[in-house]
N, C-alpha and C positions, 0 to 999 in steps of 0.2 A: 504493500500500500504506500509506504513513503517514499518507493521509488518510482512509483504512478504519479506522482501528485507533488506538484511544487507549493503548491499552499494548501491546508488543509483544514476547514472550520467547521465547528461545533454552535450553533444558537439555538436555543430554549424559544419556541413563540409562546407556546402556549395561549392565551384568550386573545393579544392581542397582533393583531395581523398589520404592521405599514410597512410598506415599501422604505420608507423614509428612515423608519427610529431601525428595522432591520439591519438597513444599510450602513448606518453607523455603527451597528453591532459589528457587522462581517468589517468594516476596515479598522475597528478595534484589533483585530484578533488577525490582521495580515501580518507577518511580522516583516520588522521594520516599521511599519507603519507608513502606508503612501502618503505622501504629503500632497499639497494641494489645493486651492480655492476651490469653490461650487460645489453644485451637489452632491451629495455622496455618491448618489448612483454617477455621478458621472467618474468619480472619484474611481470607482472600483471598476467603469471600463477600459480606465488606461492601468490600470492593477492588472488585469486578465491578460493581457499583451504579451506577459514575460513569461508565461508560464500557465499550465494547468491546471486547475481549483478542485477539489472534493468539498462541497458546501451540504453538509448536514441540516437539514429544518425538521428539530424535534417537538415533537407533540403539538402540533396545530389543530387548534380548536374550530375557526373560520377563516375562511381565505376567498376576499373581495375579489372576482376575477382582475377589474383593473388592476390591483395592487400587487397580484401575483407576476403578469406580465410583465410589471413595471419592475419587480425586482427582479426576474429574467433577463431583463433587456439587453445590462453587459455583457452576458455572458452568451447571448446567442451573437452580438456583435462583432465578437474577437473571431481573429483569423485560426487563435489556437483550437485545435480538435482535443476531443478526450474529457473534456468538463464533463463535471459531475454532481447531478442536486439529489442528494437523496431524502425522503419527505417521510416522516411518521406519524402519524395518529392513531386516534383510540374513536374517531368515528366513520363508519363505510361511508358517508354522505361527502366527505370532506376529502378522503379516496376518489371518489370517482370522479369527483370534480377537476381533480388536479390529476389524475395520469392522464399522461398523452401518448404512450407508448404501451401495450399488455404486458405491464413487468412489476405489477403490485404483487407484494407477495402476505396473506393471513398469518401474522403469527398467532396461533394457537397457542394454549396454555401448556402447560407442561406435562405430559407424559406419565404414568404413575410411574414407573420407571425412574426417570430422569426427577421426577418430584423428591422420591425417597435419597436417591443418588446428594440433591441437593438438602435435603434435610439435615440424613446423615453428617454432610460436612458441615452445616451448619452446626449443628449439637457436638460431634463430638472432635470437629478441628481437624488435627493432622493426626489423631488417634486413631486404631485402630475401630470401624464402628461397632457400637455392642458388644467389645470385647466388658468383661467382667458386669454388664451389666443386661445382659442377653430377656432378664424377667421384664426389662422395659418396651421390648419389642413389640410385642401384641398392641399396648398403650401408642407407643409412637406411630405405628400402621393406622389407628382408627383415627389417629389426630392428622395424620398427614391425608388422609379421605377429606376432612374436613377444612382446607386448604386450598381445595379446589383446583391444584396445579399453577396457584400464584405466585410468584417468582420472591414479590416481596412477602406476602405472608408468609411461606415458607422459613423467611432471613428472618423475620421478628417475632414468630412462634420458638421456632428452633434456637433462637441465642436466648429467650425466656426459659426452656426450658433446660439449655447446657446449665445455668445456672444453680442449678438442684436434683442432679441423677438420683433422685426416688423416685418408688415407685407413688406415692401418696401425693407428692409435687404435680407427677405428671397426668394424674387421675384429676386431681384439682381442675389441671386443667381441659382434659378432655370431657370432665362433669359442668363444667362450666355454663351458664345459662346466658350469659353470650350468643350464644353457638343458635341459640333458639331464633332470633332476632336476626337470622342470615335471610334476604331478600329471590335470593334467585343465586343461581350461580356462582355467576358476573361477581354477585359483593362477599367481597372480603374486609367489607369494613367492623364485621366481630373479630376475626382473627386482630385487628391492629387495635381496636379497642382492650379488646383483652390483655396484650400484651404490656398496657399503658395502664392498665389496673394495676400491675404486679411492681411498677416502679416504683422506688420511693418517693412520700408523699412532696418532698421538696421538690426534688426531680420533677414531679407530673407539673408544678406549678412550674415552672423554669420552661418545661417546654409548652408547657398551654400560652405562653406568650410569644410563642414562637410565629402563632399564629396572625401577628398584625403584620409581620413581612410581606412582602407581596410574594405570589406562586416562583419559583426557581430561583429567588433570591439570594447568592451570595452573602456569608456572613464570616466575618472571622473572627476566631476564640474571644479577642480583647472585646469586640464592638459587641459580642454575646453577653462579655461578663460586668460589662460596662453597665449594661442595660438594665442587667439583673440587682448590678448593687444599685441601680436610681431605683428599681423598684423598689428594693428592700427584701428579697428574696434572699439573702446571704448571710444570714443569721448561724452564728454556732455557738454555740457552751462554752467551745474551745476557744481562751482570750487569746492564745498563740499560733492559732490557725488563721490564717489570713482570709480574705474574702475571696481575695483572687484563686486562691488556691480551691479551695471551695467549689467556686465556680468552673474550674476546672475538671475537676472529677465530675462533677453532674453533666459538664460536657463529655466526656471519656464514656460515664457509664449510657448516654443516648449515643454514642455511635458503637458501643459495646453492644446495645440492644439493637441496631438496628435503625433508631428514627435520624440520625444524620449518617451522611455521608460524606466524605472526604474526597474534595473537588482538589484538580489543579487548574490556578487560574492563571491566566496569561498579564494580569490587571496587578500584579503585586509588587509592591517594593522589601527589601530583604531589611529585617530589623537591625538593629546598635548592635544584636550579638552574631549576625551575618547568617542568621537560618531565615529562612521563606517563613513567616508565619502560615499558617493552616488556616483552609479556611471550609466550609461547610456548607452542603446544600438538604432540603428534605426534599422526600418523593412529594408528589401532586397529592397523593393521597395523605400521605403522613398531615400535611400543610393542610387539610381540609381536618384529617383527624382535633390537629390543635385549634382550627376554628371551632369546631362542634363543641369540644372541652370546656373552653372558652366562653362560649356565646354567651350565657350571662351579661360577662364584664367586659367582653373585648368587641369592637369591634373593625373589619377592616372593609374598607370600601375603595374599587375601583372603577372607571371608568366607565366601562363594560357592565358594570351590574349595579348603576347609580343608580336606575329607575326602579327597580326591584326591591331595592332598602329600605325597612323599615328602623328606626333607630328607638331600641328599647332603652326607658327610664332608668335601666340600671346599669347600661355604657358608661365605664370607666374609663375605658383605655380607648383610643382610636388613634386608625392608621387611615389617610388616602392617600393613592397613587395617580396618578394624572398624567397621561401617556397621549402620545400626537394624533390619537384619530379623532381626538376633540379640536385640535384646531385645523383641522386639515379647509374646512371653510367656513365662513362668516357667519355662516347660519347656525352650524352647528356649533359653534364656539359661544352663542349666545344663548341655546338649546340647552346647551352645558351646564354653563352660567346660571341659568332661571332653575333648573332641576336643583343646581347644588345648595342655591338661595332657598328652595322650599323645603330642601331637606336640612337645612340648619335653624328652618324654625321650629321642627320639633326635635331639638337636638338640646338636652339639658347642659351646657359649657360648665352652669360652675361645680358640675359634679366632675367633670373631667380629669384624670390624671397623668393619664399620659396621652401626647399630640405627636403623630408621627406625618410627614408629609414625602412623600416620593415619588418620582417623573420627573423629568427634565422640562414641565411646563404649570406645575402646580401655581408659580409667581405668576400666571397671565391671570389669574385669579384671586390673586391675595385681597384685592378688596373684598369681593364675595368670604374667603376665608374669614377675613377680620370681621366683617360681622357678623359669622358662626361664631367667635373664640371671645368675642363681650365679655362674656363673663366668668370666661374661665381664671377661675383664681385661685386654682387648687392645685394644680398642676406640677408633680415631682418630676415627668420627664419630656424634654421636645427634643424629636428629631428631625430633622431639615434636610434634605437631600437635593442640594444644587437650588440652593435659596438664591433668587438673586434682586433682595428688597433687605430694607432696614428690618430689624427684628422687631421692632416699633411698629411697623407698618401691617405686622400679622398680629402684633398682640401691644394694642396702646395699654396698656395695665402692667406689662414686664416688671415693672420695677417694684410691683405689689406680689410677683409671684415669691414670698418669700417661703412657700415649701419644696423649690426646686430642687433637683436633687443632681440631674441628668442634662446636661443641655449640648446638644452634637451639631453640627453644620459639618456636611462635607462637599468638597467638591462645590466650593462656593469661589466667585469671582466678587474678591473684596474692596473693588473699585465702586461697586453699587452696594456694597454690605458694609453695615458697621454693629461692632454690640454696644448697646446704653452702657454708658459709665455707672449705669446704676446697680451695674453686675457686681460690684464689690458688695453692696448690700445685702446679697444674696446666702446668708449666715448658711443656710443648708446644704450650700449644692456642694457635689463631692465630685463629681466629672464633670471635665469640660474641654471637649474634645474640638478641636480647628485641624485639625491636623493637615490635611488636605485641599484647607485654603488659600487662595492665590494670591497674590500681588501683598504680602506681609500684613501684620494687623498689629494693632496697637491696643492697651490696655490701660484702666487707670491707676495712678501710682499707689493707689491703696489697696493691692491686689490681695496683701497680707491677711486681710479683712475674713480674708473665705476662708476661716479655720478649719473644716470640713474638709477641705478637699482634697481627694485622694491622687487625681488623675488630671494631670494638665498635658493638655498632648497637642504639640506644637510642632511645624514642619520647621523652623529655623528656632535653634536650640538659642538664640542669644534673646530670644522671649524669655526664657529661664532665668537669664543673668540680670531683669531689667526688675527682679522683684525685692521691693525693699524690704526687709523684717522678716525675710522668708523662715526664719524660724519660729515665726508663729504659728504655722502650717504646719504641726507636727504630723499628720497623718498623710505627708507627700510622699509620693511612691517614685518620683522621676526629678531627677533636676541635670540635667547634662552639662547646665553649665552656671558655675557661680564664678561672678569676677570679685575678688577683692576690690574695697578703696578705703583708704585711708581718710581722705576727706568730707566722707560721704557716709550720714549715720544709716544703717540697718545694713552695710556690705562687710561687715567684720565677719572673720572667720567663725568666731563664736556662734555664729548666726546655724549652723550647721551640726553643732552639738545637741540639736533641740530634734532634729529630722533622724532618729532610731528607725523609719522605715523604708528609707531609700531602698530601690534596688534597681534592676540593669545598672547603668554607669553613670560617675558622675566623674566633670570635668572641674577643678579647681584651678582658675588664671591669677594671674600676678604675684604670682606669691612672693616674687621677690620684695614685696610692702609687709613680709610676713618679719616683727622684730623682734621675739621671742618664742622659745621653745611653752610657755607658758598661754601662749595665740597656737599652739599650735593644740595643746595638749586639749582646752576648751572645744574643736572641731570634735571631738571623740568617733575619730575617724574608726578607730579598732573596734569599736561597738554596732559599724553598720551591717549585719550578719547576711541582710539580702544582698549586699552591692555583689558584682560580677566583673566589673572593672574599674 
């Protein structure tokens, strides 16, 4: 295959089908990265020229003939022979629409054979199967019937039950009244429920907010566990156990079970200590399981299924996504608009606690948003995803939200974005992630203020060195870079005696201003037990 194919991409549609937000996806993932003014699509037909493409379009939901063509067009243009679009879905209507050639192929569920085959490794690994444990057999046969030949139930039954080789375990679970509440065939949504019975009860809440992502969403560990400590989900007995760590394992033990998966993404930058962070996706299912779990308190709403939404009085959490088939024209952009206006009047804001916003067009509406978010004044966490508006401008009350806890922007162009000075106020918040914002940012010089906060995550570390008093921030987890000065109160080495929970790396400049070993011995550098460099 790699020696077929000089470029080779992978994109998720799933609900939402443009020609436009696609095409940006596929010249993400050229590598290199073609460069160039105009369209994308024009973008990726002088991409095509040089070479071959195998272009994967997984799980599509609907597919607008126009849109389809229109994403076709480079590639029927190019002189090169040999391209390649390969298309998946989970509905025949959407098949026949899109082959142009007699070369769809059914996949079929799995085989009882090949089910057991896959169970077996599932449960017992690189072991030999049913060696010493042969009385579970009869159990495992009548549970793997009830699996239906699902690839993913098979993975998340089977690692529930490697978890407890008895036979009492395993009867638990094939006695299970789950199993009653199976629809037809097709659902295997008791098998994945069941499985998320058996998690610990932390765990189920960690991942039932998994659920305000949008479908195929990329996530990695920090931005999972980030989110987790704004909630407050990260509680332990243990005063010496960290949050992060924590968070950690409950991520370990969902990809242990089965509900994440471990993606390689093309999008990453390599951390302080030069590994790749990880990063995670759930199946379409799983991500539907944690909506259902959820629906209480969460809610998540996008574009595609605006008009369908009804918003229950007891939403806490909300997530919207807002993707390019709402502006695609004038009419519909204001379609949009008026839908999202009537659904924000019966939307209770100052119960709200967490606001999540994502799509690369959510700001063509931020007026409409700001008067959904009135009156949200409860709010421990916001996430922003390529905001490109003053923070002000979604929520004129900011500087009253003093229960925040969580506040993210990425992927923001900081020419048009700034945060209120009135963020130092903000006595609760513990994360505060920029990390990924453009053009530098600036803060106010009473940063110290935020005693709380754990997590300050900045693309240029000399944001670090601009904080005065920073030892009042004892619960800071990252400072890369502190500069001494001598004439300048809160830059004293001392300042650093006070932060026992550093860890990655920290950077200490000037020290030639350092004039005694008794400046030096106040840093109690030997007591920082996380640092790593």
């Amino acid at each position: 295959m790699k020696t077929l194919f000089h470029v080779r991409i992978w994109v998720c549609v799933s609900h939402n089908f443009s020609a436009t937000g696609l095409a940006k996806e596929i010249i993400e993932q050229i590598p290199g990265g073609p460069h160039g003014k105009g369209p994308a699509i024009e973008i990726i037909e002088k991409a095509v020229q040089f070479g071959k493409f195998l272009l994967v379009l997984d799980d599509i939901w609907r597919c607008p003939e126009d849109e389809w063509k229109n994403l076709l067009s480079p590639f029927k243009k190019t002189g090169t022979k040999g391209n390649m679009v390969i298309v998946t879905t989970r509905f025949p209507g959407v098949a026949k629409a899109l082959e142009s050639t007699d070369c769809s192929i059914k996949l079929d569920r799995l085989e009882p054979k090949e089910c057991m085959a896959l169970f077996e490794a599932c449960v017992f690994g690189e072991q030999q199967p049913w060696k010493d444990h042969d009385g579970l057999r009869t159990t495992g046969e009548e549970i793997v019937k009830m699996l239906k030949g699902s690839p993913l139930a098979v993975k998340t039954v089977g690692r529930l039950l490697r978890t407890q080789l008895n036979i009492d375990h395993w009867n638990r679970i094939l006695d299970s009244k789950e199993w009653e509440i199976q629809t037809s065939d097709e659902d295997i949504m008791p098998a994945l429920n069941l499985s998320y019975n058996y998690l610990p009860f932390p765990v189920q809440q960690c991942f039932s907010y998994c659920g305000l992502f949008p479908e195929d969403y990329e996530f990695g560990s920090e931005q999972l566990i980030h989110l987790w400590i704004g909630l407050g989900l990260l509680c332990s007995s243990d005063q010496n156990k960290k949050m992060e760590y924590i968070g950690q394992s409950y991520i370990d033990i969902l990809v242990d079970h089965g509900f994440f998966e471990k993606v390689d993404s093309v999008n990453y930058t390599y951390s302080e200590r030069g590994t790749v962070p990880l990063r995670y996706v759930m199946h379409d299912l799983l991500h539907e399981l944690a909506i259902k779990v959820s629906s209480y308190e969460c809610l998540s709403i996008c574009s595609s299924n605006l008009r369908a939404i009804k918003i229950p009085a007891s939403v806490r959490h909300l997530s919207i996504s807002v993707d390019s088939t709402v502006i695609t024209d004038n009419t519909t952009f204001k379609n949009f608009r008026s839908e999202l206006a009537t659904l924000g009047k019966t939307l209770k804001a100052e119960n709200l606690h967490t606001l999540m916003l994502f799509g690369r067009y959510h700001g063509s509406f931020v007026n409409t948003l700001c008067d959904m978010f009135k009156g949200a004044k409860s709010l421990r966490v916001i996430s922003l995803f390529e905001a490109s508006y003053n923070v002000e401008d979604l929520l004129q009350n900011f500087s009253n939200l003093v229960h925040l806890r969580y506040l993210r922007f990425r992927d923001v162009h900081l020419s048009r974005t700034s945060i209120p000075k009135s963020i130092s106020r903000l006595y609760h918040l513990m994360v505060l992630d920029v990390k990924t914002c453009w053009n530098g940012f600036s803060f106010p010089a009473d940063m110290s203020n935020l005693v709380k906060l754990h997590h300050y995550l900045v693309e240029d570390e000399k944001c670090h060195a601009r904080i005065s008093m920073v030892g009042k921030i004892k619960a800071l987890q990252e400072l890369r870079r502190f500069e001494i000065r001598r004439r300048t109160n809160g830059f004293e080495l001392e300042q650093l005696g006070q932060l026992q929970e550093l860890s990655g790396s920290l950077g200490i400049y000037n020290l030639e201003k350092v004039q005694s070993i008794e400046e030096v011995d106040e840093a109690k550098l030997a007591q920082k037990r996380h640092l790593h460099r």
